[in-house]
ZAMARGU-4260 file (C-alpha; in steps of 0.2 Angstrom, whole numbers, plus 5000, padded with zeros to 4 digits):
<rodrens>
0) 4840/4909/4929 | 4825/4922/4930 | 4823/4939/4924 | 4814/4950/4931 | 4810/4969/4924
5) 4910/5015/5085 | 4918/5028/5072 | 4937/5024/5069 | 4948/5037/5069 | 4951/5047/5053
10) 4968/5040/5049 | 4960/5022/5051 | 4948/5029/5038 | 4959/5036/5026 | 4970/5019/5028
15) 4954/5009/5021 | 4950/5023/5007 | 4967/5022/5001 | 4969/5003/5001 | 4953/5003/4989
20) 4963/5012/4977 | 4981/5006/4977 | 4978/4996/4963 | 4974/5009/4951 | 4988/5022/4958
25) 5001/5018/4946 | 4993/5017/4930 | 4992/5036/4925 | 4996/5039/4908 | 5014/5043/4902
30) 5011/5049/4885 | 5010/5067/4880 | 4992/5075/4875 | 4987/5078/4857 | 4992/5098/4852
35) 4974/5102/4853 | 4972/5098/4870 | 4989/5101/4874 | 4982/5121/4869 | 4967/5118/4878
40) 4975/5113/4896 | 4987/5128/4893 | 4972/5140/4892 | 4962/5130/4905 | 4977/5128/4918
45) 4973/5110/4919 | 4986/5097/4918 | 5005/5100/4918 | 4998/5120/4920 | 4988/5117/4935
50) 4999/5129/4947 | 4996/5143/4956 | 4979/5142/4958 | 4968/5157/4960 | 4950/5152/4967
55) 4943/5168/4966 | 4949/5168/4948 | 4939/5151/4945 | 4924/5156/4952 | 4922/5172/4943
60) 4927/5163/4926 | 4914/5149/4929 | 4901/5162/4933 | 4905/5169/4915 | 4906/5153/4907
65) 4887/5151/4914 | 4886/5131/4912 | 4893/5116/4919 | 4888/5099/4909 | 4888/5083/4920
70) 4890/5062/4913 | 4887/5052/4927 | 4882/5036/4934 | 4872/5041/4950 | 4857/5049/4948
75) 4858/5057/4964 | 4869/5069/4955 | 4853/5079/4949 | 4849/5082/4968 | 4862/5092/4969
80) 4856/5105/4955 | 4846/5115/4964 | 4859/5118/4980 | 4873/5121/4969 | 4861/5133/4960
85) 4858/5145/4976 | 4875/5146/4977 | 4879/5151/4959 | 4865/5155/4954 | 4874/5161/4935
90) 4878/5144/4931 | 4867/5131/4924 | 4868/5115/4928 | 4865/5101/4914 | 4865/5083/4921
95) 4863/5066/4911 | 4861/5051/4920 | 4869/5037/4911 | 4873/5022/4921 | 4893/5018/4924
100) 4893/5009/4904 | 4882/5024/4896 | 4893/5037/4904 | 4910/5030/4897 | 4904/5024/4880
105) 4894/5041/4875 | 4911/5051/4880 | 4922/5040/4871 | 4910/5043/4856 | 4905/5060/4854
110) 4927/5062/4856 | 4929/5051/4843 | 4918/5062/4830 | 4926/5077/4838 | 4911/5084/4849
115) 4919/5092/4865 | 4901/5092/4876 | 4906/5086/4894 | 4914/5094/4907 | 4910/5084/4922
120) 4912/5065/4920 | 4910/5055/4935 | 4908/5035/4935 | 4915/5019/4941 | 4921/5003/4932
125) 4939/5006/4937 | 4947/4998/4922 | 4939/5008/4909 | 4941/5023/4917 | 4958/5022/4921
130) 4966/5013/4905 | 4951/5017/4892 | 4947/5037/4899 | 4961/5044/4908 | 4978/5034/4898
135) 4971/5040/4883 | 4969/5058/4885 | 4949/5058/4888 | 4946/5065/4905 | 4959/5075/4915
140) 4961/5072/4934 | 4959/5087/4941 | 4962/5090/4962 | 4955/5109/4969 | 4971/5114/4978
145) 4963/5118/4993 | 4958/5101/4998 | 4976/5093/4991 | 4981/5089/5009 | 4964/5082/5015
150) 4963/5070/5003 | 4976/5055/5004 | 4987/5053/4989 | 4979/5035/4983 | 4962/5045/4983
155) 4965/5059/4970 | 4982/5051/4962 | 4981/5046/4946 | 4963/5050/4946 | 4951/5058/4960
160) 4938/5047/4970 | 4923/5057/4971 | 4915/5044/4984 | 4923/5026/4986 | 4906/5012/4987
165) 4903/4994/4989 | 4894/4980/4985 | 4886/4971/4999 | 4875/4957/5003 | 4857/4961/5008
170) 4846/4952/5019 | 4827/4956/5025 | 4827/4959/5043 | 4808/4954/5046 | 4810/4938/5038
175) 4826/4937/5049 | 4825/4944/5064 | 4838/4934/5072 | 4849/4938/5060 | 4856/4932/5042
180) 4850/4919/5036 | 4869/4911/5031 | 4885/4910/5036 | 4896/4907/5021 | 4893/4912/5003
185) 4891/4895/4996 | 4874/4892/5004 | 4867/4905/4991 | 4870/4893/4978 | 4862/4876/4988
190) 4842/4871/4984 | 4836/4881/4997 | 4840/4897/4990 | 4835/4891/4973 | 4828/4907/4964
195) 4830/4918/4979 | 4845/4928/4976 | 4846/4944/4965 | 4859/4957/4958 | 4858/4968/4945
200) 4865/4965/4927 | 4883/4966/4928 | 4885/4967/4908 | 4877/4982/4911 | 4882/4990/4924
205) 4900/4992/4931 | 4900/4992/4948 | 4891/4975/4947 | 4903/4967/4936 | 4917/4975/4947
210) 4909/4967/4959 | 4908/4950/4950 | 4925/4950/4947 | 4934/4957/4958 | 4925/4939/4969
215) 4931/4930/4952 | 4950/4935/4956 | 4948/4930/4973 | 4949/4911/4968 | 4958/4903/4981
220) 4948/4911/4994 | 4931/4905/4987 | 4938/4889/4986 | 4945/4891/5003 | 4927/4897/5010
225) 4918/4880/5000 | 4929/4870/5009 | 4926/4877/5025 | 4908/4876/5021 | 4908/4858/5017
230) 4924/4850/5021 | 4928/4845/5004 | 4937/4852/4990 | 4929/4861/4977 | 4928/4851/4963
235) 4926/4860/4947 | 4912/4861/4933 | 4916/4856/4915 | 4924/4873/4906 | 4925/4882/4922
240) 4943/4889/4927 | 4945/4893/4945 | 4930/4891/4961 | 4925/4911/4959 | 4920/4905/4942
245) 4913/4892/4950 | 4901/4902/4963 | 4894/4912/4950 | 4891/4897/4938 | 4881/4888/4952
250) 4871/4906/4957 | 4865/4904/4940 | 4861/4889/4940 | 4851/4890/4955 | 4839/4904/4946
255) 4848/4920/4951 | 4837/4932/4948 | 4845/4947/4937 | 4837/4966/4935 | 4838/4980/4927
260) 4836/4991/4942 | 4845/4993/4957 | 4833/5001/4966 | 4818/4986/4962 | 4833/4975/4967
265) 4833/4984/4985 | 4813/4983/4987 | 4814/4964/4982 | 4825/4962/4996 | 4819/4974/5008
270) 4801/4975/5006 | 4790/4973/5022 | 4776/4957/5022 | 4787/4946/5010 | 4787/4927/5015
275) 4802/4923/5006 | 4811/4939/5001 | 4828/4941/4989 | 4844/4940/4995 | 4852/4953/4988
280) 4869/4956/4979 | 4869/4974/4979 | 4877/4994/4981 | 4877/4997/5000 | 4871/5014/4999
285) 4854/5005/4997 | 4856/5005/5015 | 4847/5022/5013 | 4832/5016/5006 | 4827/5008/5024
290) 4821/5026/5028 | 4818/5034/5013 | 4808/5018/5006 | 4802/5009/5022 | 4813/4995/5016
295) 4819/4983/5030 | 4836/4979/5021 | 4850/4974/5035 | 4869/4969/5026 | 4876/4953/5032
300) 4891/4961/5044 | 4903/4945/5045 | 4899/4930/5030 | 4912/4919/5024 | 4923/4923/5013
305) 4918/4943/5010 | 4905/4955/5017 | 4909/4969/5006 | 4917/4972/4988 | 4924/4988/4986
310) 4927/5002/4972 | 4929/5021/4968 | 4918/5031/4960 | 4930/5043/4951 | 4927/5062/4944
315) 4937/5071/4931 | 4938/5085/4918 | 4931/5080/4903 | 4943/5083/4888 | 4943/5100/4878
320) 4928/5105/4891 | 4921/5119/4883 | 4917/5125/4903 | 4934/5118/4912 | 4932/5134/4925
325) 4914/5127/4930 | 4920/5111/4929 | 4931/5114/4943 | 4920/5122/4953 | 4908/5111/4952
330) 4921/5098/4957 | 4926/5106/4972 | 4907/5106/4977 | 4906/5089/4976 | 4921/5087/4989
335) 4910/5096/5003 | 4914/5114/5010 | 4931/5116/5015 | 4926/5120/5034 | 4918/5103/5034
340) 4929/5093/5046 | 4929/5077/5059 | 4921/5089/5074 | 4906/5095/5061 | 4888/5092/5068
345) 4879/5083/5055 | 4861/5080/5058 | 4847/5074/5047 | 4840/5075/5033 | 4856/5081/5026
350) 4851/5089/5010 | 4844/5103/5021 | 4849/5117/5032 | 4868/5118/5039 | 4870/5099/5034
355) 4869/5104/5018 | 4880/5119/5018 | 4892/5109/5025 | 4891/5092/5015 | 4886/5101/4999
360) 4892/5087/4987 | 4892/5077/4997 | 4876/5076/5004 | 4865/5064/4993 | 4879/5052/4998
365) 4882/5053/5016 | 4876/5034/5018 | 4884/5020/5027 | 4888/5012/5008 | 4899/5030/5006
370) 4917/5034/5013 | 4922/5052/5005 | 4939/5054/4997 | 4944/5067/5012 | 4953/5061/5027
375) 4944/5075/5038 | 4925/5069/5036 | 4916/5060/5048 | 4906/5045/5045 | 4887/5046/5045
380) 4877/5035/5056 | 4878/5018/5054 | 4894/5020/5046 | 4903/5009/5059 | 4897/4995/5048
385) 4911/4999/5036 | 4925/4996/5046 | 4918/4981/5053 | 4914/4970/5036 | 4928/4962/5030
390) 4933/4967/5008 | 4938/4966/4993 | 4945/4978/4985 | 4942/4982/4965 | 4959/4979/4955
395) 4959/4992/4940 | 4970/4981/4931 | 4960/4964/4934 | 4947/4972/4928 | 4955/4980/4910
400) 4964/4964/4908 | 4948/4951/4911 | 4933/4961/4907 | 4929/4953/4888 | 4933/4937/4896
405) 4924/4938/4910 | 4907/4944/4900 | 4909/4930/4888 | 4906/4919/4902 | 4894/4930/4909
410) 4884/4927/4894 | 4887/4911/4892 | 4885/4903/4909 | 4868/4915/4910 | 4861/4908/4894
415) 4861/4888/4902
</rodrens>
């Protein structure tokens, strides 16, 4: 191992959103909220008081509360500072980039010492979210009422999707012009690919090691695709339980390379002039970079087993938010403007002009490796490819039941 610092229609769409999700749709929590916060949803209308909702009420409180405090996991959240300011230009907008594990841990532990700071959290890592964050009365799912009915039920219920994501795998077209390099999954792990895969450290990030485990959970298929591979059963390594265990043991073995960043990850993949570039496990919304960067990064459409693993991205009210009006509005913003629809014209660069005001939110994201929450926006260019790829989909309760586990033989397999 080495280190190294044709658009479907839109209920088709909403169909493949939803699926994402299913899994977490039934794990709301049942128990009632502390008396503190009980008084706090009251006054806030959030929760069980979350009726009869007034937007011109919320705007004109958020404008006097004056800030809205932001923990997420994307740092293209900052981009949106400055658009959200020219709208409401009374509010001040505070935005700390923590990375998916950051953003959970520093909410559960400013809480835990009874420091009420955040009022936007937004992150992945489905299994903490859900069973660590929302069962247990630290964030409050919060839908604007406005875009209830263009939002499928599995994406905003028992927790909104801000954007749902994937992980994909990343090959460089110039090296490959005829196209990837493989076929099926196992070849990644054979001698010719020895020290030429990377993917960022999923012990610190959590839409890596969703992406880790939700392969991990799909045993029988990544046995099924190593037979189909070589025509022979998969026979186990010493300790090892099942062949998903099995792929990522062997990746390590074979020098996979591990980073810090994603975006170093995307260059060593996608950089021009390389002679033998990365292949790269990584977020599909790197995808981007190709313009942006001048990468040459193309996804692998149709690979055996899985092109894509999918999760959400979810947003919420942090508890006891000391700005819960802001923090709606600055959810609704994140949604995109309510007169963006399937028949909106949406031109690049997005974070200008009228793709802007339309997008809003939504804009830093409006990549192929991003499908919205709403039913009723289109897909950006190139975003055919999602429909295409064949995935997985992130299991919340895999993850919260299997996550210590499944790091204990991260460690251990990467230490080898």
């Amino acid at each position: 191992m080495k280190f190294n610092l044709s658009h479907l229609t839109a209920t088709l769409m909403a169909g493949v959103i939803c699926a994402s999700v299913f899994a977490v749709s039934q794990a709301s929590a049942t128990s009632a909220p502390p008396a503190e916060m009980d008084a706090w949803l009251k006054s806030s209308k959030l929760g069980a008081y979350d009726k009869n909702e007034n937007w011109d009420d919320i705007i004109a409180a958020a404008k006097k509360e004056g800030e809205v405090v932001i923990y997420t996991s994307s740092g293209r959240i900052a981009k949106l500072v400055k658009p959200f300011n020219a709208l409401y230009p009374e509010i001040t907008v505070t935005v700390h980039d923590l990375g998916s594990v950051k953003t959970i841990e520093k909410t559960i532990r400013e809480q835990d010492a009874n420091i009420f700071n955040v009022d936007v959290v937004t992150t992945g890592n489905s299994g903490s979210v859900i069973f660590e964050m929302l069962n247990k009365h630290r964030i409050v799912n919060y839908v604007p009422h406005h875009y209830i009915d263009r939002i499928p039920v599995g994406n905003r219920d028992p927790l909104l999707m801000r954007v749902n994501e994937a992980m994909v795998f990343f090959y460089n077209a110039e090296s490959y012009p005829s196209g990837p390099p493989i076929t099926n999954l196992w070849e990644l792990t054979e001698d010719k690919f020895k020290g030429r895969v990377g993917i960022k450290n999923p012990l610190a990030s959590g839409s890596n090691l969703m992406a880790v485990m939700t392969m991990i959970q799909h045993a029988d298929e990544m046995a099924a695709a190593y037979k189909r591979h070589t025509g022979k059963d998969i026979v186990l390594s010493e300790g090892i339980e099942d062949a998903g265990q099995e792929y990522f043991a062997r990746l390590l073995a074979n020098d996979l390379v591990i980073f810090k960043s994603g975006t170093k990850l995307a260059v060593a993949s996608g950089k021009k002039g390389q002679a033998k570039p990365l292949i790269s496990i990584a977020n599909m919304t790197y995808i981007s970079r190709n313009d942006s960067k001048g990468l040459v990064n193309r996804m692998m459409l149709d690979v055996d087993p899985v092109a894509k693993l999918i999760y959400p991205t979810f947003m919420a009210v942090g508890r006891q938010a000391p700005h819960p009006n802001a923090a709606k509005l600055f959810i609704s913003y994140l949604l995109g403007s309510i007169d963006l629809n399937m028949n909106s014209k949406l031109e690049k660069p997005y974070m200008e002009g009228a793709s802007l005001d339309l997008l809003q939110g939504l804009a830093p994201y409006y990549d192929p490796g991003s499908i919205s929450p709403r039913s009723d926006v289109p897909l950006p260019a190139g975003g055919e490819a999602w429909d295409i790829m064949k995935g997985w989909e992130v299991d919340a309760q895999y993850m919260w039941d299997n996550a210590p586990r499944m790091r204990d033989f991260w460690t251990i397999q990467s230490s080898k």
